[in-house]
Steps between C-alpha positions, in 0.01 A plus 500: 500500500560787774223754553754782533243767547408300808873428603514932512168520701625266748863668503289836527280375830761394674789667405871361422625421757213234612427438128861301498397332837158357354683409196741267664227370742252412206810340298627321789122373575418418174818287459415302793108437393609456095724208653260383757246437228551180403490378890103633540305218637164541324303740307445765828854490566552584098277726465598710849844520339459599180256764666793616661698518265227669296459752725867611515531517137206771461687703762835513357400462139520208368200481279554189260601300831181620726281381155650162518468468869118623484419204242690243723357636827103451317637171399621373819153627655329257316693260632718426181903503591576430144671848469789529309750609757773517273355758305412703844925470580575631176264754445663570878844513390483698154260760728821543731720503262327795297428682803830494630674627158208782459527609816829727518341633190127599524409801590825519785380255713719238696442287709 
């Protein structure tokens, strides 16, 4: 679910001290867009959020999330909205959740 590896190579570029900044910024974005899904007006609209959102998830490593957001984003380029959004939110929340309770834990890193 988290790329960890890629959670220490991010840590390691940037060091600590901005690695907790970008952490907070990309959870406090991603809440906003996860919510905000539902309220996209049409397939570009869709698929620029879910690109977003994609994006965000390779850099702080949320792999299984950034999949699912890939798929959707294709989707939505074809003009098909019938993503499941639900699964997006959840896949969201249990990412979160797992990050934040392997965090204090891996390899010292906090954020």
């Amino acid at each position: 679910m988290i790329d960890w590896a890629r959670v220490k190579e991010l840590c390691g570029e940037i060091g600590a001290e901005d690695f907790a900044e970008v952490v907070t910024l990309f959870l406090e974005e991603a809440d906003d867009v996860v919510a905000g899904l539902p309220d996209c007006a049409g397939p570009a609209a869709l698929e620029a959020a879910l690109h977003c959102l994609k994006g965000a998830a390779l850099n702080l490593g949320f792999r299984d999330l950034a999949q699912l957001c890939q798929a959707g984003e294709k989707q939505a380029a074809t003009g098909d909205t019938d993503i499941d959004l639900a699964a997006v939110a959840a896949i969201y929340d249990a990412s979160k959740h797992a990050f934040e309770a392997g965090i204090d834990s891996y390899a010292g890193i906090r954020a």
